[in-house]
C-alpha positions in Angstrom: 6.9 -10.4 -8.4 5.2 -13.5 -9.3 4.4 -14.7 -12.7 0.9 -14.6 -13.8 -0.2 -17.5 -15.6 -3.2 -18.5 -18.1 -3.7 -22.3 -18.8 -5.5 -23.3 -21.5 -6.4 -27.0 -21.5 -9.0 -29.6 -23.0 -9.5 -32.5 -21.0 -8.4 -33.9 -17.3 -6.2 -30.6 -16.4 -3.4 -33.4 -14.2 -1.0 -30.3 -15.7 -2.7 -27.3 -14.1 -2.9 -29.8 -10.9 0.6 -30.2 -11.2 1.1 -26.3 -11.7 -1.6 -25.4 -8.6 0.4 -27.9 -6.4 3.8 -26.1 -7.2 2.4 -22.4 -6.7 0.6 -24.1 -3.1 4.2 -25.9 -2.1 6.0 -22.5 -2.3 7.9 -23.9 -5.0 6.8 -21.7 -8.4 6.8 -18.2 -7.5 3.3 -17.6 -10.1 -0.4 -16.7 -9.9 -3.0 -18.7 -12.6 -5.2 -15.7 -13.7 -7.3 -17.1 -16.0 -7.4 -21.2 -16.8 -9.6 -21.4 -20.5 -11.0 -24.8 -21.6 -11.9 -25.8 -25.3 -14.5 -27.7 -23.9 -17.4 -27.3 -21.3 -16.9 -31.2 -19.8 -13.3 -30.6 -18.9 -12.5 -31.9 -15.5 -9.6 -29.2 -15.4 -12.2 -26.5 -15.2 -13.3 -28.5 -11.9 -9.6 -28.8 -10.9 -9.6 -24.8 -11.5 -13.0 -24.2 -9.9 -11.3 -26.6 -6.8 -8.6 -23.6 -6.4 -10.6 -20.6 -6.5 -9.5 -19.5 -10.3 -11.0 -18.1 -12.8 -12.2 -20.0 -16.3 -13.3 -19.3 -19.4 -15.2 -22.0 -21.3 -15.5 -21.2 -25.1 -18.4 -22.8 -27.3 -18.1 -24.7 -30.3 -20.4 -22.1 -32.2 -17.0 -19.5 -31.4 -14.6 -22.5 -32.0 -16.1 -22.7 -35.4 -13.5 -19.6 -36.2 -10.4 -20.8 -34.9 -8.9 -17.1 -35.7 -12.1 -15.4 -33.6 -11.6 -18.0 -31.0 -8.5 -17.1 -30.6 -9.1 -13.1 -30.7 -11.6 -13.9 -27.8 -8.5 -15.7 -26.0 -6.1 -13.3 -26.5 -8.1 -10.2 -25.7 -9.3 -11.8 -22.4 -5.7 -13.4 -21.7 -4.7 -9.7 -22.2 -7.4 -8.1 -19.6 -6.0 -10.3 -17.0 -2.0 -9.2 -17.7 -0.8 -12.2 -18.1 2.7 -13.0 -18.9 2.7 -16.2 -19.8 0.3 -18.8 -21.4 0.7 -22.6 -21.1 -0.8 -24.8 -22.9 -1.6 -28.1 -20.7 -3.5 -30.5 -22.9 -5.4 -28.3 -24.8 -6.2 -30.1 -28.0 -6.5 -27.1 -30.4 -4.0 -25.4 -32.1 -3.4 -22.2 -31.3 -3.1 -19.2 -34.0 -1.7 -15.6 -34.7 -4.1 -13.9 -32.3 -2.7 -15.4 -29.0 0.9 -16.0 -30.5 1.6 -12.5 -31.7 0.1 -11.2 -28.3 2.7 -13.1 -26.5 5.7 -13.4 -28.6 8.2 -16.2 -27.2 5.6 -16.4 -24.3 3.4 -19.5 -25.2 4.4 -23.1 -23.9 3.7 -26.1 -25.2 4.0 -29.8 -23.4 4.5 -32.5 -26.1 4.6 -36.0 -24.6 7.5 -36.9 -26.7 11.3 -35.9 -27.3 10.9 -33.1 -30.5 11.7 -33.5 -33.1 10.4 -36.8 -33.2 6.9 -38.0 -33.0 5.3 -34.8 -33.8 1.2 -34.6 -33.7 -1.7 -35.7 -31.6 -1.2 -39.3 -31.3 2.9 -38.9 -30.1 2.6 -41.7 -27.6 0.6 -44.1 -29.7 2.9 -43.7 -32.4 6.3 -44.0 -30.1 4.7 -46.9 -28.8 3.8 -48.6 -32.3 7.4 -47.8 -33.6 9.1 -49.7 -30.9 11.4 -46.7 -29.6 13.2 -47.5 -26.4 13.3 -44.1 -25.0 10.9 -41.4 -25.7 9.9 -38.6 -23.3 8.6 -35.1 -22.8 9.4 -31.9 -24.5 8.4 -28.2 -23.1 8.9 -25.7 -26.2 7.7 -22.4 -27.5 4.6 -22.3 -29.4 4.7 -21.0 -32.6 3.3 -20.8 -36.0 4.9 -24.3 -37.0 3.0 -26.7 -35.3 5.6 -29.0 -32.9 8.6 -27.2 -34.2 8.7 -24.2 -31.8 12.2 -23.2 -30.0 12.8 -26.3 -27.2 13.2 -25.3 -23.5 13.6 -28.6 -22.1 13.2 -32.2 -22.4 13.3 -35.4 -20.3 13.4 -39.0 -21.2 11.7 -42.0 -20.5 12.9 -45.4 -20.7 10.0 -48.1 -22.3 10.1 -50.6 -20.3 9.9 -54.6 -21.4 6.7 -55.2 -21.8 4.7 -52.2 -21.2 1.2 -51.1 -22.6 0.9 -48.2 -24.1 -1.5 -47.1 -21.2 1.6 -47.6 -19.1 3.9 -45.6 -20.9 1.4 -43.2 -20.9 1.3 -42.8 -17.4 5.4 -43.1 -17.3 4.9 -39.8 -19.5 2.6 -38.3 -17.3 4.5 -38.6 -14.3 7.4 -36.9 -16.3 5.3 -34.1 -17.2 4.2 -33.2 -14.0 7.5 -32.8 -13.4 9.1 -30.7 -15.7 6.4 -28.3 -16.2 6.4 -26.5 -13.0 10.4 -26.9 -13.2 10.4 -25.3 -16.6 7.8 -22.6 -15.3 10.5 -21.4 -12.3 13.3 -21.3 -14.9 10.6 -18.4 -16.2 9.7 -17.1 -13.1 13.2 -16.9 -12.2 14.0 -15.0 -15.4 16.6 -17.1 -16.3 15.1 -18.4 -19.5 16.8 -16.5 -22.9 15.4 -16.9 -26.4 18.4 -16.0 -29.3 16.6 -17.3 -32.3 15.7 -21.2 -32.4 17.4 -22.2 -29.4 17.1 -21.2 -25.9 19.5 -21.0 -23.2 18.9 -21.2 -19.8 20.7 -19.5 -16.9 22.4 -22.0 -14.4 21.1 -21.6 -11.2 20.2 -23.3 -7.7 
């Protein structure tokens, strides 16, 4: 049986491409029920729109409660049986309604390598440091922001030289990657939580 899937996401929605591409190439063995968006200019609710999904845009009169926000979320992320949410650029963070409706079942992508650079700005600040490697970390969400249980992570090398519009794009690339990878591991049920650390089965 295939996964099913809800995305939430805030801005471009290159992840839920990324994760539409995989499910269409045979290689993630998942159905995106329900893709929400934070805001009503996202060009991922295009992207969803594109593929035939369904969305769910929430105003900012609702956002103004994050914790009725999220009750709206999590009861309609529940009405579509989802087993999974992922978070793919979704700029808000998200609270007890959603995470205690999907225990150990909410990923995050953080375009760094946890624990370091934690927060909005984790390229930026990588960048400004002067780190050599950074990279991209797919973890659990949960009530510590950035501190959730890791499930993998991936480096990239800063080049000589680089903007930080180029490393940002190194990233990118990187995540496009690894989340659909990360997403089998789940689909595959090979992905085991035993308290902050998670193992994964070894497989093809």
């Amino acid at each position: 049986m295939p996964i099913k899937l809800g995305v939430l996401l805030s801005g471009s929605g290159t992840n839920l491409q990324a994760i539409i591409d995989a499910i269409q190439a045979g290689k993630l063995d998942a159905t995106i029920e329900l893709v929400v968006s934070s805001r009503p200019s996202a060009y991922g609710l295009k992207r969803a729109e594109a593929a035939g999904l369904q969305t769910l845009t929430l105003s900012k009169e609702t956002y103004e409660d994050p914790f009725v926000a999220d009750m709206v979320i999590a009861t309609e992320l529940k009405r579509y049986d989802v087993d999974y949410v992922v978070m793919a650029g979704y700029m808000r963070k998200v609270g007890a309604p959603i995470l205690e409706s999907f225990p150990n079942r909410v990923l995050n992508l953080h375009p760094a390598l946890l624990p370091s650079f934690r927060g909005a700005h984790a390229i930026q600040d990588a960048y400004e440091y002067g780190v050599k490697v950074t990279g991209v970390t797919v973890h659990l969400a949960n009530a510590d922001y950035d501190r959730g249980p890791i499930i993998a992570q991936r480096p990239v090398v800063v080049e000589e030289g680089w903007t930080v519009n180029q490393l940002e794009e190194a990233i990118h690339q990187v995540e496009h990657q690894l989340y659909p990878e990360v997403l089998r591991f789940f689909a595959q049920d090979r992905v085991h939580v035993e308290g902050k650390k998670v193992r994964i089965e070894l497989g093809e």
